[in-house]
Residue, then its C-alpha position, 0 to 999 in steps of 0.5 A: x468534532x465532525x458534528x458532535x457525533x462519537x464514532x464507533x470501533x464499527x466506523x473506525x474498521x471501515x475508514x482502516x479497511x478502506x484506507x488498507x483497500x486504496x494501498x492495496x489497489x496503489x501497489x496492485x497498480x504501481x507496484x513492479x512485477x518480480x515474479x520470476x526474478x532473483x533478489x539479487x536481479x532486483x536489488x541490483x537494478x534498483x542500485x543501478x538506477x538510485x545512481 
């Protein structure tokens, strides 16, 4: 597959670092701020807005 070629743990860390760096960064970007806020605040904005 691929080639032929194996892969080695060293290849395998860098397709799981990458892939953990693009969630990182999709979070980063995406992700709501909630510094400041209690967890009932947030919890009650998402049921208000689920419904």
């Amino acid at each position: 597959m691929l080639g032929g070629g194996t892969f080695g743990p060293g290849a395998v860390f860098v397709v799981f670092a990458a892939v953990l760096l693009v969630i990182a960064l999709d979070v980063l970007v995406l992700g709501e701020e909630t510094m400041g806020r209690t967890l009932d605040e947030i919890s009650g904005e998402a049921r208000a807005g689920a419904s």
